[in-house]
N, C-alpha and C positions, 0 to 999 in steps of 0.2 A: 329468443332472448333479446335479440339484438332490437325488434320493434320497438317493445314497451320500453326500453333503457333510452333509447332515442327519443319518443314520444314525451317522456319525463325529462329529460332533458330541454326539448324543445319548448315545453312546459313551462320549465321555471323558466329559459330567457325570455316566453314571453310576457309573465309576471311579475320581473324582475324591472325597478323602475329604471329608466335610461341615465346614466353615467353621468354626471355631470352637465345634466343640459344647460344652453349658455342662456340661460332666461336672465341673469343678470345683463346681457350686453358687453361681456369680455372681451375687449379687441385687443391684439398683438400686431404692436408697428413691426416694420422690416426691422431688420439687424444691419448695424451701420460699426463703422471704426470710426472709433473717437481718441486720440492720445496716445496711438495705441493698443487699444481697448476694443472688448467685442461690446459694444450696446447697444437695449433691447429698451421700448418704449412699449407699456400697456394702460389699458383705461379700463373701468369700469363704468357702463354708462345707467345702467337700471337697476339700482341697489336694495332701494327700498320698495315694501310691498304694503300694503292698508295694516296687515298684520301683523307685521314685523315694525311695521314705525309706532302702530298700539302699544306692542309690548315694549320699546325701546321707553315712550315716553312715558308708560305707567310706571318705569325702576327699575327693570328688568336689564343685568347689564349684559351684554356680549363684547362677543372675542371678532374681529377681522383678520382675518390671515390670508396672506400672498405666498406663494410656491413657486421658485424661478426655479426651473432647471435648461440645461445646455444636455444636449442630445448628441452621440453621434449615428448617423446611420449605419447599418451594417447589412450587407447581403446574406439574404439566407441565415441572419440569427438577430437575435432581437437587438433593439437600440440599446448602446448604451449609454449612461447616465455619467457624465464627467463633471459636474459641477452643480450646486446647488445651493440656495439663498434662499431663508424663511425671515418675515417679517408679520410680528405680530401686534394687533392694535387691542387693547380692553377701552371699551366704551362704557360711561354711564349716565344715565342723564338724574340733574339734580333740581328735583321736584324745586327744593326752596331757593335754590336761584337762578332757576329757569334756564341753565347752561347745560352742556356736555363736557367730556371729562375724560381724553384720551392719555392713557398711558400706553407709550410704546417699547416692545420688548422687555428690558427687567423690572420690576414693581420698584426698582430707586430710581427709576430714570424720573424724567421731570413732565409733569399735568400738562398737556394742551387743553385750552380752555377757550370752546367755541359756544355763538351765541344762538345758534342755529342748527336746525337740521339743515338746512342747505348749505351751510358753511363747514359744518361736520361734512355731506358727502363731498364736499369740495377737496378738502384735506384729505380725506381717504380714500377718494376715486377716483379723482382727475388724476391726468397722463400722468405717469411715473417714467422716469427713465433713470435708467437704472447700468453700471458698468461692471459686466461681468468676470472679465478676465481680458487679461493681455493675450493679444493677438497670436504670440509666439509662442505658449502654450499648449497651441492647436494644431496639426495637421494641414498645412495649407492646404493641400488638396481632397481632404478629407472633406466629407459631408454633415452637415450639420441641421440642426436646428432648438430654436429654446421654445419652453412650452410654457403658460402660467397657469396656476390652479386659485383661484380666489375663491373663499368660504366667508360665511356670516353665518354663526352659533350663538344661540345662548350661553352663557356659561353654568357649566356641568356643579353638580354639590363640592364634588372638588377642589374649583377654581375659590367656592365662596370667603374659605379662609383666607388668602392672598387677599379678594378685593376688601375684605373689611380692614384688614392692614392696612391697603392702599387709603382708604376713603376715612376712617377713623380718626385721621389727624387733620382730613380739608372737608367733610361732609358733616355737618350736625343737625340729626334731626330733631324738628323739635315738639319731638314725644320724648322727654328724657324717661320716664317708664321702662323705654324699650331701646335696647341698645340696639345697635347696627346691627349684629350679628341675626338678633330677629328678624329684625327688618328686611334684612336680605332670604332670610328662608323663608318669610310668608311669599314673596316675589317669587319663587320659584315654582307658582302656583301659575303663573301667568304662560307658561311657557306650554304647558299642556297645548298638544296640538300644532305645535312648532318646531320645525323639525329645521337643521342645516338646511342653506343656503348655497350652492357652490355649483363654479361652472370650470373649464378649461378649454382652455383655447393655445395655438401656439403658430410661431411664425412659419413664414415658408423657411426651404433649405436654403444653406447658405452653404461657399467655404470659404474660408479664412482669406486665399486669396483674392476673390472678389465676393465679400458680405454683404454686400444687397443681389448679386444674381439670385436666379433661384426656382423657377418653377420647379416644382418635384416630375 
C-alpha cells in the first residue's frame, strides 16, 4: 500500500505549480532599528507582464496586495507568526482620461491619480520601507525574521460592486445606455486566462539585539 500512496503523492507535488515563484523580482532589504523600531525595506522590480498590462489597460481593474509578516524561529517546531501588516491597492485605468486610479485600503480613502504606467509601478513598487514594531516588544536574543508576499489579481465578481461605488462618482462613461455596472461585467471577460500573480521573498534572520546580523 505504502508504494502507490507514495507514488501519488509524489505525483501531485510534481504537478503542483511551484509556491510563489519570485518571477515578479521581490527583494527584501535587511532589517535595521529605526526610532526604536524594527524596519524592513522591499521592492518589487518586474511587475508587469505583455498580459497583464493588456488587460489592465483594456479596463480591467485589479487588486495589489503586500503581506508583511515578523517570524520567530523556533527549534524543532514551526515558526511562529507574531505580527502582521496587509496593504491593499485597487487599480483602474480610465479609458476616457487616459489615467490610472488607485484606491488604497477603504473605498473612502482618497483617488491617487497617476498618468502612467510607469508612474503607477513607481507608486506601487519602488522601495517601501516600512516600521514594524518597537524593538522591545521582541525577545532580544530571539531569532527572527520578516517575509513579504506581494500578489497582483484581477478583481473577483465580488470586488465589482465596491468598485462601481468607488468609480460611479469620478468615472463617466460616455455610453450613457450603459451604466458602469455593465461596463464593468462585460470586462470580466478579459481576464479569462489570467490567473494571480504573486511571489515571496523574506530577509535574513535577525535578533533584536543586533538587526542586521544574520546569516541563518
Amino acid at each position: 500500500m505504502r508504494g502507490p500512496v507514495l507514488g501519488a503523492a509524489l505525483a501531485l507535488l510534481l504537478l503542483a505549480p511551484p509556491a510563489a515563484a519570485n518571477d515578479l523580482g521581490l527583494s527584501v532589504g535587511p532589517v535595521e532599528q529605526e526610532n526604536g523600531a524594527v524596519v524592513v525595506s522591499y521592492r518589487v522590480d518586474h511587475p508587469w507582464t505583455p498580459r497583464l498590462t493588456e488587460t489592465l489597460l483594456g479596463g480591467m481593474p485589479a487588486t495589489v496586495t503586500f503581506e508583511v509578516g515578523v517570524w520567530k524561529r523556533r527549534t524543532f517546531w514551526f515558526d511562529k507568526l507574531v505580527l502582521a501588516i496587509q496593504s491593499e491597492h485597487r487599480v483602474f485605468y480610465d479609458p476616457w482620461q487616459h489615467t490610472f486610479r488607485v484606491r488604497s485600503g477603504s473605498f473612502r480613502g482618497k483617488t491617487r491619480v497617476l498618468p502612467t504606467l510607469d508612474s503607477l509601478g513607481a507608486y506601487l513598487f519602488s522601495e517601501r520601507r516600512v516600521a514594524l514594531a518597537a524593538v522591545e516588544t521582541l525577545e532580544p536574543t530571539a531569532s527572527y525574521y520578516v517575509s513579504v508576499r506581494a500578489t497582483i489579481r484581477p478583481l473577483s465578481a465580488e470586488d465589482l460592486d465596491e468598485v462601481e461605488d468607488w468609480l460611479s462618482g469620478e468615472v463617466k462613461p460616455d455610453t450613457p445606455e450603459h451604466g458602469m455596472r455593465s461596463y464593468l461585467l462585460g470586462l470580466t471577460l478579459n481576464i479569462s486566462g489570467l490567473g494571480d500573480r504573486t511571489a515571496l521573498a523574506r530577509s535574513k534572520v535577525f535578533r533584536p539585539e543586533t538587526p542586521a546580523a544574520s546569516p541563518e
